[in-house]
DRENLOLUM-374011 format. One record per residue (C-alpha): residue number from 1; residue in one letter; x, y, z. Coordinates in nm, 4 decimals. Example, Ala and Ser with C-alpha at 12.3 -4.5 7.8 and 13.67 -1.06 7.14 Angstrom:
! residues 2
resi;resn;u;v;w
1;A;1.2300;-0.4500;0.7800
2;S;1.3670;-0.1060;0.7140
END
This chain:
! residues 415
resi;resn;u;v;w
1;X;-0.7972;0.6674;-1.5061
2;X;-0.4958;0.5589;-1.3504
3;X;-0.4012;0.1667;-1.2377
4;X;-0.4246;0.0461;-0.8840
5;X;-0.2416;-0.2281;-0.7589
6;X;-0.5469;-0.3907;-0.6328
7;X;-0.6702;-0.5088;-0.9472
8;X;-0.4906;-0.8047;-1.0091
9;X;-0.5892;-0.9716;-0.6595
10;X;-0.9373;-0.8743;-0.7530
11;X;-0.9552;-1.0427;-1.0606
12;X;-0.7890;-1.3169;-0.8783
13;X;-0.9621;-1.3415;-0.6187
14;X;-1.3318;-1.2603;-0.8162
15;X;-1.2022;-1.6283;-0.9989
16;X;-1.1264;-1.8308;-0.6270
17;X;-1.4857;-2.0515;-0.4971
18;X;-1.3094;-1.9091;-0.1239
19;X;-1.3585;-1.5954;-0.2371
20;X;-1.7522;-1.5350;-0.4236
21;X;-1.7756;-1.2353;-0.1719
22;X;-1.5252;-0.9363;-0.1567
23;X;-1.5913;-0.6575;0.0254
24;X;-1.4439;-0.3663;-0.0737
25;X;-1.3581;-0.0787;0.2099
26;X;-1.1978;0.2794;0.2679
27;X;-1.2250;0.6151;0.2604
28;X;-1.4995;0.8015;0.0864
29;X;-1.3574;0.8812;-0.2573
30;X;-1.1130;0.6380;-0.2807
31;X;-1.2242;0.5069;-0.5748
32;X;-1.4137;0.1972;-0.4939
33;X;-1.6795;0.2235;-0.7075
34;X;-1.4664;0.2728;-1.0395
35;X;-1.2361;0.0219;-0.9232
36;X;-1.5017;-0.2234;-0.9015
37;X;-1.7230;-0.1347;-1.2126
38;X;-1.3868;-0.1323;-1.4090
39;X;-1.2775;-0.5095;-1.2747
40;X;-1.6468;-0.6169;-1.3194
41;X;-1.8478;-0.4720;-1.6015
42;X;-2.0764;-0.7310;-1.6454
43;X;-2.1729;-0.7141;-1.2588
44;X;-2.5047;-0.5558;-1.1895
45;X;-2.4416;-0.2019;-1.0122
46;X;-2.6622;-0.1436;-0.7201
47;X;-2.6673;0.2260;-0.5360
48;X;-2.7579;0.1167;-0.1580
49;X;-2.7881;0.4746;-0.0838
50;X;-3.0959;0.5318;-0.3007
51;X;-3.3693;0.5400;-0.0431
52;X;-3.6897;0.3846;-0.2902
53;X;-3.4692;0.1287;-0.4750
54;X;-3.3070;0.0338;-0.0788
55;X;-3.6367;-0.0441;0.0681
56;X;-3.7455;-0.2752;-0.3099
57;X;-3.4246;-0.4858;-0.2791
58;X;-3.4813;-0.5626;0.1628
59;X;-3.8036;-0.7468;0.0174
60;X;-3.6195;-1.0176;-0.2424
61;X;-3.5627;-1.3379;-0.0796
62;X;-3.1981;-1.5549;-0.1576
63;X;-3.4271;-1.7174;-0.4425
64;X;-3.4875;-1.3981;-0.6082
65;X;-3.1319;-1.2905;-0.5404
66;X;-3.0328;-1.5557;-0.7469
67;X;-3.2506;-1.5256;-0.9990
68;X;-3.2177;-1.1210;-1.0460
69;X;-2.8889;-1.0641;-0.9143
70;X;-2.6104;-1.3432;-0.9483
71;X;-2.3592;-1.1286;-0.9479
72;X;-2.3542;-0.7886;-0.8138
73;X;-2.1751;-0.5017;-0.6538
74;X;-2.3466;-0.3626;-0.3385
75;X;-2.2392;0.0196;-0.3230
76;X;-2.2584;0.1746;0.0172
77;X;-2.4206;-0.1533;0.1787
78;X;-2.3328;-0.0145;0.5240
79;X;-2.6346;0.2221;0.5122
80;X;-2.8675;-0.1203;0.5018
81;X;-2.6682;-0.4183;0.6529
82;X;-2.9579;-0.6165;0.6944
83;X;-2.8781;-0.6290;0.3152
84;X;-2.5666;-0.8444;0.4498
85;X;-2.7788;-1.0773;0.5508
86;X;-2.9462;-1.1089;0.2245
87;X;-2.6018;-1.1757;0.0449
88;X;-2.5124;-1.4342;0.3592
89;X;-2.8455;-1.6527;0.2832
90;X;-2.8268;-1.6272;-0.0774
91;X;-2.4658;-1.7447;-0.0695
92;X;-2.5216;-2.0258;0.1331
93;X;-2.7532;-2.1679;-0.0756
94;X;-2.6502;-2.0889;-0.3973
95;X;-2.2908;-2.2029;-0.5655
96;X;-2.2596;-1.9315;-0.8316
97;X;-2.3403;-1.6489;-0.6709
98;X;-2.0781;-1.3312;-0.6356
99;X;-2.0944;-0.9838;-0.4689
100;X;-1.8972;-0.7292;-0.4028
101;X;-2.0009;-0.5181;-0.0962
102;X;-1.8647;-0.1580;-0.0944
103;X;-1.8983;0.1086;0.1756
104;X;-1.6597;0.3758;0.3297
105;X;-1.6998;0.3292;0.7188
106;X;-1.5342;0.0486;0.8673
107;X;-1.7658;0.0569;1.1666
108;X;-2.0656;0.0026;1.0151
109;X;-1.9415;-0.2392;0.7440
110;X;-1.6690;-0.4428;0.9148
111;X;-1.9005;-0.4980;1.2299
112;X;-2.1679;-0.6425;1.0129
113;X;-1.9531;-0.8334;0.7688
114;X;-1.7517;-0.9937;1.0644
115;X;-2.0645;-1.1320;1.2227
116;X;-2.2494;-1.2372;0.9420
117;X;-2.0049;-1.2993;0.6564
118;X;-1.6775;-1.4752;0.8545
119;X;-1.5216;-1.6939;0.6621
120;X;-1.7190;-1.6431;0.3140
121;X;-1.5693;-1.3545;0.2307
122;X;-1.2321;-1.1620;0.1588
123;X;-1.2059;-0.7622;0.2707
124;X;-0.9847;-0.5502;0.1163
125;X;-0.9041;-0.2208;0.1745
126;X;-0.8863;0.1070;-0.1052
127;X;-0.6613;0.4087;0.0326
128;X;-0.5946;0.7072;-0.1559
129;X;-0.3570;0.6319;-0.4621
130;X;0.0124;0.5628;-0.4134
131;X;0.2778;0.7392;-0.5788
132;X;0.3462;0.3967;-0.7931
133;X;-0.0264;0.4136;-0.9115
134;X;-0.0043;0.8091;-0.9456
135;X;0.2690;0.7404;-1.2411
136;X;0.0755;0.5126;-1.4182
137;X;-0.0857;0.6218;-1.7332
138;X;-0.4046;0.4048;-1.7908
139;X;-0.6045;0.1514;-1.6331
140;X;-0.5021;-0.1447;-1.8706
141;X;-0.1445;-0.0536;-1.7648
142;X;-0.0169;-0.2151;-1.4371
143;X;0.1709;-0.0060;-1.1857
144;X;0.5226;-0.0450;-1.1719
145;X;0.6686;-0.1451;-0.8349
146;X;0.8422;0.1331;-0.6578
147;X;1.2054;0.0891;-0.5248
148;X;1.0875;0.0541;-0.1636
149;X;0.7954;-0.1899;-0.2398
150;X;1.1208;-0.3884;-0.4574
151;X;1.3263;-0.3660;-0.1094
152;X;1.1004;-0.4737;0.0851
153;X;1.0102;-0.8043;-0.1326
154;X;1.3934;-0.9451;-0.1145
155;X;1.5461;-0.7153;0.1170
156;X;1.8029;-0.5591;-0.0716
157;X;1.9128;-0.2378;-0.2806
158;X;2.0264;-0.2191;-0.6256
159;X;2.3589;-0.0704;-0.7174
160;X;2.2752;0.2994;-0.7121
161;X;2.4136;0.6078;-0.9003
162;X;2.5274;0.9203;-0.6293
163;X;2.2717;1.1603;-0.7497
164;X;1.8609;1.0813;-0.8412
165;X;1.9162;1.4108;-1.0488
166;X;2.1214;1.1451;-1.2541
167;X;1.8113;0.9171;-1.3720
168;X;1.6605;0.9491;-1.7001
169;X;1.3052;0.9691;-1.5066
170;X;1.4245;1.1560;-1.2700
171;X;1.1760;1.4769;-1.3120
172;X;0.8328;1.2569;-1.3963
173;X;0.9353;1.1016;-1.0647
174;X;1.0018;1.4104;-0.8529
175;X;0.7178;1.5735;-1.0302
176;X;0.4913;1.3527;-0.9005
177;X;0.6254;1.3581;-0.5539
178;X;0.5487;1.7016;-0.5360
179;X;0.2167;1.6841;-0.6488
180;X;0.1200;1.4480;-0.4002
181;X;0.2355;1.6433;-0.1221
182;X;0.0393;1.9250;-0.2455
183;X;-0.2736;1.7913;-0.3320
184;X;-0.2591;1.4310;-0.1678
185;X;-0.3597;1.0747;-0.3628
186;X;-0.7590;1.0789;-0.3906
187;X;-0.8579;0.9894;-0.7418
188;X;-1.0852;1.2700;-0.8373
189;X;-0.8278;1.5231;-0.8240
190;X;-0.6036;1.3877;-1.1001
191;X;-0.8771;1.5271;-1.4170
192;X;-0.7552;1.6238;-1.6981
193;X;-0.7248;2.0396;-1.6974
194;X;-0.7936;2.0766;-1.3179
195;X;-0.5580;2.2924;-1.1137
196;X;-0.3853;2.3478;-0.7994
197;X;-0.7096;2.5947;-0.6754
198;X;-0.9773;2.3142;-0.8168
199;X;-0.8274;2.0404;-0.6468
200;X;-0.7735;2.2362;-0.3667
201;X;-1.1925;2.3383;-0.3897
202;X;-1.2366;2.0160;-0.3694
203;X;-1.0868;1.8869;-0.0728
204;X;-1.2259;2.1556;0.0965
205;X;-1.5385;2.0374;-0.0181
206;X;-1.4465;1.6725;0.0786
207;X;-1.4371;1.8172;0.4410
208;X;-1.7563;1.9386;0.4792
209;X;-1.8660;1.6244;0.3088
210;X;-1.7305;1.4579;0.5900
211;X;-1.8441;1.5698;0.8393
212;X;-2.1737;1.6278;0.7607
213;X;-2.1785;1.2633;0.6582
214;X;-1.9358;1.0303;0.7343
215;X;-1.8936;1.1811;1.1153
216;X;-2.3157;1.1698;1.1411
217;X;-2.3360;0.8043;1.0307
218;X;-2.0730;0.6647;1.2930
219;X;-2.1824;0.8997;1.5906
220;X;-2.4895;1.0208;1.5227
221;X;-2.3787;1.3366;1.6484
222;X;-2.6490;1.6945;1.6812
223;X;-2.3610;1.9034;1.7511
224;X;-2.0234;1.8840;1.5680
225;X;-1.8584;2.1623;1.7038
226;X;-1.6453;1.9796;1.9188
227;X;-1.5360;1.7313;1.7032
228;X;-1.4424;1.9497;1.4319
229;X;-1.1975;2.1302;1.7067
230;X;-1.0606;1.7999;1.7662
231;X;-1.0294;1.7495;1.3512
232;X;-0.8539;2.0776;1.3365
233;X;-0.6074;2.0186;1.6474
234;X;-0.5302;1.6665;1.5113
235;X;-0.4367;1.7796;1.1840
236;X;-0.2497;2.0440;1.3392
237;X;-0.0755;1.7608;1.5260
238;X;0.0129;1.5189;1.2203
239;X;0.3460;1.3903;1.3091
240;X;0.3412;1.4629;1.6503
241;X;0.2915;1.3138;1.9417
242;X;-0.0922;1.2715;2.0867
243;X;-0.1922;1.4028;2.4583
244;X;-0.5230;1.3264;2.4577
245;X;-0.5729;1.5228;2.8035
246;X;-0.4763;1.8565;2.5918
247;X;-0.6839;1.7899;2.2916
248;X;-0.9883;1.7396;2.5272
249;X;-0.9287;2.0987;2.6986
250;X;-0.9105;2.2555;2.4237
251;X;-1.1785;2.1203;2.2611
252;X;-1.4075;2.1213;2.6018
253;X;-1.4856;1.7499;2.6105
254;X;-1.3321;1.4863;2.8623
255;X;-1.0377;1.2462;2.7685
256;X;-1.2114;1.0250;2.7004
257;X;-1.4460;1.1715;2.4039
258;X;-1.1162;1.3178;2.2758
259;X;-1.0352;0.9404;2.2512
260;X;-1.2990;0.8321;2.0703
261;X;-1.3477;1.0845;1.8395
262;X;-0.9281;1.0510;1.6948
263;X;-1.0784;0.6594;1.6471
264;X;-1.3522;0.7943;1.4696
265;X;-1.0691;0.9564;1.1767
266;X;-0.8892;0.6140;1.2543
267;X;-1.2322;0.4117;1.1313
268;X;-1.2792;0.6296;0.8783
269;X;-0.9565;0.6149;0.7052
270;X;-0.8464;0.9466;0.7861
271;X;-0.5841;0.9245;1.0065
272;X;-0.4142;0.6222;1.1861
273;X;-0.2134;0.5879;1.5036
274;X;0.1371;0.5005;1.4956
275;X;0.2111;0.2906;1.8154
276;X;0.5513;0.3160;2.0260
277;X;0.7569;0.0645;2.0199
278;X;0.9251;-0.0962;2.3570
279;X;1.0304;-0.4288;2.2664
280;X;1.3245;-0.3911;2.5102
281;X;1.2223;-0.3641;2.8899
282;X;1.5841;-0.2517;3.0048
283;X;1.5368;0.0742;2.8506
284;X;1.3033;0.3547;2.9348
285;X;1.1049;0.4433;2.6384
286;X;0.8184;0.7217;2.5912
287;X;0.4729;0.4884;2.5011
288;X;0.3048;0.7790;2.3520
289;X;0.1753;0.7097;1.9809
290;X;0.1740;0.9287;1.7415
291;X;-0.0721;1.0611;1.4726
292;X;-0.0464;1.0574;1.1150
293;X;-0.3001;1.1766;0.8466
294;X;-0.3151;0.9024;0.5999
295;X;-0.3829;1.2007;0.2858
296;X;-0.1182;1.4914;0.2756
297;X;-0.4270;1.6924;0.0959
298;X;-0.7099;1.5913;0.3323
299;X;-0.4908;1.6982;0.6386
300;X;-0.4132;2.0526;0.4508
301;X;-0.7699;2.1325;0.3595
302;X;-0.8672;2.0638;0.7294
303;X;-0.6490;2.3571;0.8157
304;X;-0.7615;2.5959;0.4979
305;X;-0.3556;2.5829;0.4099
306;X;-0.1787;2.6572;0.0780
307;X;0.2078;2.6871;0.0227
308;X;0.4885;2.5474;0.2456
309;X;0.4584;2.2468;0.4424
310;X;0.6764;2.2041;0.7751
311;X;0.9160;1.9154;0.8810
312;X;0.5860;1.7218;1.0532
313;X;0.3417;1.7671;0.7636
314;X;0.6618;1.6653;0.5404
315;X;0.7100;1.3199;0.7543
316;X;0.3241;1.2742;0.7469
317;X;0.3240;1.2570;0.3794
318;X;0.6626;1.0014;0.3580
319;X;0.5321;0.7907;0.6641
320;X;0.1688;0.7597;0.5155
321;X;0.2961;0.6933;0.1650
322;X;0.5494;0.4259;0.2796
323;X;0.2772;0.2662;0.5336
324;X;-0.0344;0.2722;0.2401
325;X;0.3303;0.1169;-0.0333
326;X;0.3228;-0.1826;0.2290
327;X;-0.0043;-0.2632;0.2923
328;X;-0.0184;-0.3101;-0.1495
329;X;0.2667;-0.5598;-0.0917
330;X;0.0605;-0.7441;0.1970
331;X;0.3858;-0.7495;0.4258
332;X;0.3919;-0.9258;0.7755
333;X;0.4985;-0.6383;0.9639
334;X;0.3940;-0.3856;1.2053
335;X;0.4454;-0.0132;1.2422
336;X;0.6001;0.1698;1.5216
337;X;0.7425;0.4709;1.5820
338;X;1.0225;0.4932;1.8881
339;X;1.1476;0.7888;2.1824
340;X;1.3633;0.7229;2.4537
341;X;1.3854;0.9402;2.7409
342;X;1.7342;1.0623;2.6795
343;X;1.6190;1.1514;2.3452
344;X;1.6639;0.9059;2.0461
345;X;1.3931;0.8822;1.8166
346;X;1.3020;0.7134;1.4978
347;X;1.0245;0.8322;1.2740
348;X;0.8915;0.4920;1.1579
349;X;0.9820;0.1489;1.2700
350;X;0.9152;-0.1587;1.0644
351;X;0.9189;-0.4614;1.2450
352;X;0.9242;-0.8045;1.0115
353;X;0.9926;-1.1365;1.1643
354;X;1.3846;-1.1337;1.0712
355;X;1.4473;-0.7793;1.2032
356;X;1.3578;-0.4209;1.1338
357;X;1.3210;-0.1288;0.8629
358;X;1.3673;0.2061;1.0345
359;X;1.3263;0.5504;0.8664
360;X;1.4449;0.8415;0.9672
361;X;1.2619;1.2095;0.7603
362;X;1.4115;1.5378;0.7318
363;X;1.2347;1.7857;0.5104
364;X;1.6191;1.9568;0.4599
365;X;1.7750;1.9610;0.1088
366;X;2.1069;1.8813;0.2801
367;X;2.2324;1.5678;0.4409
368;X;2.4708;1.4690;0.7041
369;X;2.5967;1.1787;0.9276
370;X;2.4249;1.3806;1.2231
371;X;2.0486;1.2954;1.0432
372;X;2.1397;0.9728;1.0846
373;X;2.2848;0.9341;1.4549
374;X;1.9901;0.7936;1.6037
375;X;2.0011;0.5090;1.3422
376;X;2.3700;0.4310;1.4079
377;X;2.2793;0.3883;1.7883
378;X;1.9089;0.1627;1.7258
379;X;2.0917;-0.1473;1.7327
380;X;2.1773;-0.0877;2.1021
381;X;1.8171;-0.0819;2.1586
382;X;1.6352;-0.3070;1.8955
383;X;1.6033;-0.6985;2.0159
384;X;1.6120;-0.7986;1.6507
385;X;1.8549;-0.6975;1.3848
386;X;1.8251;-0.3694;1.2246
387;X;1.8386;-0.5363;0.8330
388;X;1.8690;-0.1406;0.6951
389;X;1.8236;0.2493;0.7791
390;X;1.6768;0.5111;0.5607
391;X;1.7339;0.8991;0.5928
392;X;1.4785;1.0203;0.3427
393;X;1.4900;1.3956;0.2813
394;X;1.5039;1.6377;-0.0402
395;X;1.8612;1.6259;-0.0935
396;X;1.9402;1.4341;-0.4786
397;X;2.2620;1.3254;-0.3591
398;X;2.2526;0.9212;-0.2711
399;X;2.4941;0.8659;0.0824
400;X;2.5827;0.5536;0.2220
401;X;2.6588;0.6696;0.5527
402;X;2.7391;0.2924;0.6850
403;X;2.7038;-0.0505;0.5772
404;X;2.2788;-0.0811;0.6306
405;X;2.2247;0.2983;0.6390
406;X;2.1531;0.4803;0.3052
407;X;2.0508;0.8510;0.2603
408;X;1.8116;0.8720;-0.0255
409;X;1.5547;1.1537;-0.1682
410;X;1.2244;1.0576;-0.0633
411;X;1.0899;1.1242;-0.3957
412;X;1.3292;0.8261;-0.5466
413;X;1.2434;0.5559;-0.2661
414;X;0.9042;0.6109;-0.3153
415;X;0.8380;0.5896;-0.6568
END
């Protein structure tokens, strides 16, 4: 089993009288369940999604909860809030008591837990595994910070050598880089004798799973035909920029269904929107977001692809890595990506309160000054300081190409 960063703020938290309720959210196979049972074996485990045993724990009053169930995880509590309620009365009038609510729609759950729960509780999200927690070994382990995540925390690089080929770790690292670009982060895939076609099975298999379950619960929907042409064009799109008008022709439904059905792989952790930014009004920018799967193997399965991945699939993977890297660290920043009408563009914006991180992601084994042009002109545009620049591609070599603008390999940033 590998290490998650999460761990230590559950155990903290678990130990905090704020915090005797933590709900636990994301994607379906995530590894919320493990994560949970691992941080709190002595909890009692209780499958929500079992029908008989659903309908026997509706009828305990907060007294019984008490009594049978002090502490407890809640798996899949979404498919019987009124169970929210239960946990809501019992905590109120008992001191001791701790749950952990899990469930993998944010819809369902967050809805609930925000009108019933605010202010008892803490919600924390599980996304698919980062490279960081990909490297570790075991679960007693804790993952080592990446050299982004250490950036980001003081805002500054260490002295670097010209080539990552150069690093003693250097092929664990890009080993693992590759693999999640392949097969993605989700935590069933990393077995013990599995291969590339297994894993590959069973994302495939994830899909289907998917749709048939997670897409029924939010939507209730007979037909799925249309959305899964929607699925398909969207993960066709990863990277790109998102006209909903042509994703509803093409998949026969009106703007705004196309609309709400990208928010429904937005709510269920499949995807996520990156918004434009135009923080200065004297230039004319393109407010267009654009769409990023949030798993590199999720948005590959959804296509039935194997083999070479192009220049938008490639940023996908770096953006979504670098965006799941940050939320871990709990920064106070927000995401953007940027386009100007007369054609400078930067892949993924960072905007802190003392100035900006922007990223710039070529898929090319070769780097020049021209990868980094748009950088060298962002400061002309930005209303904050641009604190550094990042060209991250597949070339080894290391490049300071100006004072706050490094070229590094993805694969070392990131892990």
């Amino acid at each position: 089993m590998k290490s998650r960063f999460l761990k230590t703020t559950l155990l903290k938290k678990s130990k905090s009288i704020h915090t005797r309720i933590i709900v636990l959210t994301g994607a379906r196979q995530t590894g919320k369940t493990t994560l949970a049972r691992h941080c709190f074996p002595s909890y009692k485990y209780l499958s929500i999604e079992d029908p008989v045993l659903r309908m026997e724990y509706k009828k305990l009053t907060a007294a019984q909860w008490n009594e049978i169930y002090p502490e407890a995880i809640l798996d899949e509590v979404q498919k019987e809030p009124v169970l929210i309620e239960s946990v809501k009365a019992t905590y109120d009038q008992y001191a001791e008591v701790r749950y952990l609510l899990l469930g993998s729609s944010q819809l369902l759950l967050l809805k609930k837990v925000k009108e019933s729960l605010a202010g008892r509780c803490a919600i924390e999200e599980v996304l698919p595994l980062t490279l960081p927690e990909l490297l570790s070994t075991s679960w007693e382990e804790s993952p080592n910070y990446s050299l982004y995540q250490d950036f980001l925390k003081n805002l500054k690089l260490p002295d670097l050598l010209p080539s990552f080929n150069l690093y003693p770790d250097f092929t664990k690292r890009a080993n693992i880089f590759r693999y999640y670009l392949t097969n993605g982060g989700y935590p069933a895939l990393i077995r013990e004798g599995m291969n590339n076609e297994e894993r590959f099975e069973w994302l495939k298999t994830y899909v289907r799973t998917y749709l048939e379950r997670d897409i029924r619960d939010l939507a209730e929907m007979k037909n799925l035909e249309p959305f899964v042409k929607i699925q398909k064009m969207s993960a066709l799109l990863t990277g790109q920029l998102v006209n909903f008008s042509t994703l509803a022709n093409e998949a026969d439904v009106s703007s705004k269904t196309a609309k709400r059905f990208i928010q429904y792989l937005e709510i269920s952790y499949q995807a996520f929107m990156l918004q434009p930014w135009f923080g200065n009004p004297l230039k004319r920018l393109v407010k267009t977001p654009k769409l990023h799967y949030l798993d590199p193997g999720i948005q590959r399965a959804i296509l039935q692809k194997q083999g070479d991945f192009n220049g938008h699939e490639f940023e996908s993977a770096v953006v979504s890595e670098i965006y799941k890297q940050t939320k871990i660290l709990k920064t106070n920043g927000t995401f953007y990506h940027l386009r100007t009408h007369d054609g400078l563009e930067i892949d993924l914006l960072l905007e802190l309160e003392t100035g900006f991180i922007a990223f710039e992601i070529k898929l090319s084994e070769k780097v020049s000054d021209r990868d980094a042009r748009h950088l060298f002109k962002l400061p002309e545009i930005l209303n904050k300081q641009l604190i550094h620049g990042f060209v991250l591609s597949n070339d080894s070599e290391i490049k300071q190409l100006a004072k706050n603008i490094t070229a590094i390999p993805a694969a070392m940033l990131l892990t």
